[in-house]
N, C-alpha and C positions, 0 to 999 in steps of 0.2 A: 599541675605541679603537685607533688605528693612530698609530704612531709614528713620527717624519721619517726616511726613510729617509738612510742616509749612504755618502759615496761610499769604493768599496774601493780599497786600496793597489795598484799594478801585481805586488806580489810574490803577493800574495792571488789576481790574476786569472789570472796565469800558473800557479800553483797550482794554482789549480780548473779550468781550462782544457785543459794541455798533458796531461796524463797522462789525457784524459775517455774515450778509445778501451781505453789498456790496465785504466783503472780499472771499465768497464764487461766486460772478459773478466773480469777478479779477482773481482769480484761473482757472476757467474758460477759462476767455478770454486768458492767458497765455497760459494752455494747446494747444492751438490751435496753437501758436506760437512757436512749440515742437525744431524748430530748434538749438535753442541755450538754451535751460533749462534744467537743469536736472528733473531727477523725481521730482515732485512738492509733490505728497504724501507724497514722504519719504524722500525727501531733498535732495539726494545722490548723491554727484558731481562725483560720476565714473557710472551712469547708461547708458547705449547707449541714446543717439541721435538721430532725424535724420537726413541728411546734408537736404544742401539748396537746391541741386536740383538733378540728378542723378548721382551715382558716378563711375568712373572709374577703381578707387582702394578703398582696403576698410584697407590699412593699408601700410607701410613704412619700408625698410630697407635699412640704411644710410651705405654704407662701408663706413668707412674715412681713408684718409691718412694722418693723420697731419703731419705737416712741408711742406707739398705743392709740389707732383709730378709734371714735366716737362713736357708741353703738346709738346714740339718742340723733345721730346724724346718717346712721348707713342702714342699717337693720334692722332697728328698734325704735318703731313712733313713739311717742309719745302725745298724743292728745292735750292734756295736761301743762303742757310746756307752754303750748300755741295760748292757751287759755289766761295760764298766770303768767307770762311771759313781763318782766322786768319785776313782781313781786316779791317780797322779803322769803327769803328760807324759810318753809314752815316745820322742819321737821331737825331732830339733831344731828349733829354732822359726827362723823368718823373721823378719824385721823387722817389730816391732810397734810399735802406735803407744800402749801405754801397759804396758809388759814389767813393772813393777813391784807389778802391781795382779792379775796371774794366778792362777788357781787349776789344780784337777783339770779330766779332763775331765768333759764337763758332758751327759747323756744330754738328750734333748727331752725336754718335761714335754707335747708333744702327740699324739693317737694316730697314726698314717697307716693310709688304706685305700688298697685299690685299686678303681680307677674305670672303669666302660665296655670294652669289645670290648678294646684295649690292656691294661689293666689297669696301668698310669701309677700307683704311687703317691702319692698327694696329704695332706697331715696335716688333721687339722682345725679348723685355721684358713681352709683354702679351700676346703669342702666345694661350694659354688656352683662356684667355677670349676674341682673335681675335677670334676662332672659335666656337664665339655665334657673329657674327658680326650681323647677322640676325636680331636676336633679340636688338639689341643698337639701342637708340637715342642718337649720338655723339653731344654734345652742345658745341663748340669750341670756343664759343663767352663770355665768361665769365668776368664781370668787375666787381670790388668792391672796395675799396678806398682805404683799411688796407695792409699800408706795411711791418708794423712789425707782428708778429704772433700774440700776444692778440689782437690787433684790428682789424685784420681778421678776424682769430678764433670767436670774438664778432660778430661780422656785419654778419656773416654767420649763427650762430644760432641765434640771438635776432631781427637783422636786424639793430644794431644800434653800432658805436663805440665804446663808452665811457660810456654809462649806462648801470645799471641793468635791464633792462625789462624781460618781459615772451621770456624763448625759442620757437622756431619755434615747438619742440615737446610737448611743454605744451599748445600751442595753439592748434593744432591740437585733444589732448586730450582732454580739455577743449571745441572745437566746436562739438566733436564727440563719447565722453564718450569711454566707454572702453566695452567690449565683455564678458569677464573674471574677475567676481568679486573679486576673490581669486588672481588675480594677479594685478600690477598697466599696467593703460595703457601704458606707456611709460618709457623704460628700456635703461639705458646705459651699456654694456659691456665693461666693463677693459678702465674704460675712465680716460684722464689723467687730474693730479693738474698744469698741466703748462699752461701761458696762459692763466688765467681766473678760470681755474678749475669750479668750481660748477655753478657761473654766466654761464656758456653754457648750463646746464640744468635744470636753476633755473626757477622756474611758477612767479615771479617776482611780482607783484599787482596782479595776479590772485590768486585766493585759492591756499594753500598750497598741495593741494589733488589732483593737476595739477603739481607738480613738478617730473622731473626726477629721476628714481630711478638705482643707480650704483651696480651696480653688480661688485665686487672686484675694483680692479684700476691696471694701467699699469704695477707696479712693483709688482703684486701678479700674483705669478705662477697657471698656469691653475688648476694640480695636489692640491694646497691645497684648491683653491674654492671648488673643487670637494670632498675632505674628510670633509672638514669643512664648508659646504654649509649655514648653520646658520652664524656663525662669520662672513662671508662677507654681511650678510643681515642684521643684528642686531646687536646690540654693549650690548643688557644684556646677563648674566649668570644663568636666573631662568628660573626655567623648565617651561612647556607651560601650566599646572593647574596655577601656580604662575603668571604666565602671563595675564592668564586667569583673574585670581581674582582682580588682579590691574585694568585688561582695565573694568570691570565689578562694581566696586567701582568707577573709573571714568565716566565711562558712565553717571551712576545714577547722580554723581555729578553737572557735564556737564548740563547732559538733565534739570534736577533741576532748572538751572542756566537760562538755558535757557528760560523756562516758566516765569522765573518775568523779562526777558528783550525780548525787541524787537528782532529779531531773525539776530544773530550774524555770518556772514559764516565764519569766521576764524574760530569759537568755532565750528562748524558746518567742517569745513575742518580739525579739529583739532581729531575732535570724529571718523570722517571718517578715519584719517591718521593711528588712534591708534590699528584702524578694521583692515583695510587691512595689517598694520604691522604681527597682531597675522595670520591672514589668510594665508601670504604668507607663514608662515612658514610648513606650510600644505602645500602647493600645488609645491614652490618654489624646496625643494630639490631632489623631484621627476623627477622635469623637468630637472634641472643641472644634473641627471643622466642619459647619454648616453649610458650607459652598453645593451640598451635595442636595440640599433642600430644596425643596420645590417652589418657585416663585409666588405660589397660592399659598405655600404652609409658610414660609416668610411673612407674607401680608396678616395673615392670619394672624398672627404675634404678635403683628405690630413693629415690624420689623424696617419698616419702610418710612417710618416716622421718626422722627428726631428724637419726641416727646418720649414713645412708646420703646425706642429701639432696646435700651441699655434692660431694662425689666423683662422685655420679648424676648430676648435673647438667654437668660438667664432661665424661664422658662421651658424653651425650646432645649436647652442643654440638659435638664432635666428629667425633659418626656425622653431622648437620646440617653441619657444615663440610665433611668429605670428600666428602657426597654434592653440596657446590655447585662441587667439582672443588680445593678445596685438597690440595695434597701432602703436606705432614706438620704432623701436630696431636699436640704432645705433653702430657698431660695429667698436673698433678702434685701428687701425694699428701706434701705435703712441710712441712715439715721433720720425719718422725715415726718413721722405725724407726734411729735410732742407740740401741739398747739395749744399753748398756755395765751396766745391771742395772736391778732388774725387768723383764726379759724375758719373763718367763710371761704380766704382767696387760697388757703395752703392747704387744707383737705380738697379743694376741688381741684388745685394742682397735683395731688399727689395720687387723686383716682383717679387723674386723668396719664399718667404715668403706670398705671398698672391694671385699670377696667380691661380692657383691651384685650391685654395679654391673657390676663388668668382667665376668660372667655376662652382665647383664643386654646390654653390650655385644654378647658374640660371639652371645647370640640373636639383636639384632635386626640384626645386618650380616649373617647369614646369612639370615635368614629376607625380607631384603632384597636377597638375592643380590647382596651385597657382599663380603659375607667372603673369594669366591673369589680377587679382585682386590685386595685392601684386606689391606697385611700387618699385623697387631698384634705387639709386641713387649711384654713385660713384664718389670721386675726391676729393681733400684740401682745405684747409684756400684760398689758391690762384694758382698762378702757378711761372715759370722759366723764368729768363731773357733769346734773342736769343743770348746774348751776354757771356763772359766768365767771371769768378768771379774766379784767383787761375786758376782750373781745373774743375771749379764747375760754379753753374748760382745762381744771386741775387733774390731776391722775385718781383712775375710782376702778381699784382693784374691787370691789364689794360687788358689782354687778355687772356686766357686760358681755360682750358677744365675739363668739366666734362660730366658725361653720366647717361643715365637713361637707366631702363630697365623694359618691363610686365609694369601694373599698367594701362595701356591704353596711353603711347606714341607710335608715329610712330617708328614700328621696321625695322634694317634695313637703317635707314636715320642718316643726317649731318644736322644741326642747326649751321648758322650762320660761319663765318671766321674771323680771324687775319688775319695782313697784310703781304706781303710777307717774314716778316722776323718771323713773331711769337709773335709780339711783344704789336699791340694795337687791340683790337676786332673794325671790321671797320664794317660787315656786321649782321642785327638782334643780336645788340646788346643785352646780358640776363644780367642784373643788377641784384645782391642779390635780391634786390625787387621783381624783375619781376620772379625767381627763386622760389621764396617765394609765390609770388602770383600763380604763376604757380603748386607749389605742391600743395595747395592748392583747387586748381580750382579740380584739378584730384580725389581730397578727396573729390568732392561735397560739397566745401565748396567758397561764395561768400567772398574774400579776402576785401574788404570792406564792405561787414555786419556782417562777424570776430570783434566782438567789445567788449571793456570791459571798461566802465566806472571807472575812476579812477581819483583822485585830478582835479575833474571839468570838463573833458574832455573824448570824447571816444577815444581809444587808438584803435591800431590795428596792429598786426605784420608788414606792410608792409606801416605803418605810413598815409602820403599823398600821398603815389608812388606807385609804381608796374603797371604792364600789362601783361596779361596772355600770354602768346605763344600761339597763339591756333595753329601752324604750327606745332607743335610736336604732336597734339593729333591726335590718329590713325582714 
């Protein structure tokens, strides 16, 4: 359908006219700085990239645990515990987010062994992912500020408390474009409204064409993503010609709109959103069908099990989405280790829900000669007090663990320690920051030339802070 064309204003032509010599060297000069632009031809804020300098990994998958697994129960022994186990607090406490409810401290009720060539302590709650111990970068040093869960949860994806900024996956996107036209670069699975909800993977001041795209949410059963693969991607009821014809009338609109203004990237991210909307619905339900898998990579996930199914599966879509060139797919276990008590029977229920799986993960992305390129990251909002809460442990963003795995960290190794009890990171401290700067670095991307101008200022995921570990990279 072609629409009357109409005539442009003398300011319009002079415009697009007088400056067409210098405006053709600036394009130029831009290209040359391919780093952080998208296609300049064709405008398109999902084109690849290329990073700042060589990269590590070429792509991201996040397990999470929200509510904040126990490092003094998974990861991180503690001697100490077993010893003074029911004794008075010897040391001063930090801000807690319920001081009233405290007890002694509180020994693990799980065993730990040690696993593989490294010999990586692991308890037994994750005997499965103990034995890829080889393969881990255990980061035991973990600090962030956020004691209650939304300002965790925030400061973990945005890097920031209390505002809305760009998430850490829409920066990524945004410094590194995407592989997979037909799909967006960066996917949430079954992610939850608690806690911030969308602010975790909102593109914030960046294009809208950098934001997070959810795939169902926490309280939709795996089963109906899978029959109804559209209704979790979309919210219209018109078939895909009708769809067609709208994004095709708008386009025209749009593009229209654009030629008598100065070139607009929201209008620009808005055109692009409308594209890869219709697109995904092509390519999207294909991929959420797993019928094609193999009954061995099924079992493998955990797939076969009640317990395991809902978490296996959420994995499995993920190794499927990175390998169709998506950047980061973060997959979440959630809302289920805030154990403020019974601790003993809900963390053993909750790694019994997901050992399996994320095992089942680093088998087949290695055995897929993915792993090498392909970073994994695991761990929560924060971690456990060493102390007792009930029967349960308080929130203790001061010290605790998470782990990486493939992507180009040292396999195999321990980054950093808590102090005797569990309780404050005393050694190579890893600050969200430096966490942030640090996945980064591994994406071939300079965490302070990550930049996005915005109300007067460059911004950047990791603000004025961060430090890369370089002691983790292999």
């Amino acid at each position: 359908m072609n629409l009357p064309s109409r005539p442009i204003s003398r300011r319009a032509m002079l415009r697009r006219t007088a400056c067409g010599f210098g405006a053709l060297g600036l394009q130029a000069l831009l290209a040359q700085d391919s780093g952080l632009l998208a296609d300049s031809a064709t405008r398109n804020p999902l084109a690849p990239k290329l990073p700042h300098f060589s990269p590590r990994a070429k792509r991201v998958i996040f397990v999470f645990m929200h509510g904040g697994p126990s490092q003094v129960d998974t990861f991180d022994p503690k001697p100490r515990l077993e010893k003074d186990h029911g004794k008075p607090i010897p040391f001063k406490l930090s801000l807690q987010f319920a001081p009233e409810d405290l007890g002694g401290l509180m020994k693990s009720p799980f065993a730990f062994h040690r696993y593989g060539e490294s010999g990586i302590p692991v308890s037994d709650l994750f005997r499965q992912v103990g034995a890829h111990a080889d393969e881990l970068c255990v980061i035991r040093s973990m600090v962030g500020e956020g004691v209650d869960h939304g300002a965790a949860l925030l400061q973990l994806n945005t890097g920031t408390l209390n505002f809305t900024l760009p998430s850490m996956g829409s920066w990524i996107f945004y410094g590194l474009g995407t592989e997979n036209q037909n799909l967006p670069g960066y996917i949430e699975i079954k992610p939850s409204y608690y806690h911030g909800g969308a602010r975790n993977w909102h593109s914030g001041f960046l294009p809208g064409a950098y934001q997070g795209t959810p795939i169902g949410n926490d309280t939709v059963k795996v089963p109906d993503i899978q029959d109804n693969p559209i209704e979790h991607l979309t919210s219209g009821n018109l078939t895909s010609e009708q769809q067609r014809y709208e994004l095709e009338m708008l386009q025209k609109i749009n593009r229209r709109n654009a030629l008598d203004n100065d070139f607009d990237p929201k209008l620009e991210a808005r055109i692009q959103s409308f594209e890869l909307a219709f697109r995904m619905q092509m390519d999207a339900p294909e991929i959420l069908d797993i019928k094609g898998e193999t009954e061995a990579t099924r079992k493998l996930y955990g797939l076969d099990d009640k317990r395991t199914h809902d978490y296996g599966w959420q994995l499995l879509l993920a190794r499927r989405l990175v390998e169709k060139g998506v950047r980061v797919v973060r997959c979440w276990h959630s809302y289920k280790w805030d154990q403020h008590s019974d601790l003993a029977r809900l963390h053993a229920q909750n790694a019994g829900e997901v050992d399996k799986p994320i095992a089942g993960l680093l088998t087949d992305l290695k055995a897929r000669g993915l792993l090498q390129d392909t970073l994994v990251v695991w761990g929560g909002e924060f971690g456990r007090t060493p102390f007792a809460q009930h029967d349960g442990r308080d929130h203790n963003p001061y010290g605790y663990t998470m782990w990486m795995a493939g992507g180009g960290v040292k396999p195999g190794s321990i980054y950093g320690a808590t102090d005797e009890f569990g309780y404050h990171a005393v050694e190579d401290r890893m600050h969200i920051h430096d966490l942030h700067a640090t996945i980064l670095h591994l994406l071939g991307l300079d965490h302070e030339t990550l930049t996005y101008r915005h109300g007067g200022r460059d911004f950047r995921l990791t603000d004025v802070h961060g430090v890369v570990a370089n002691k983790i990279m292999a």
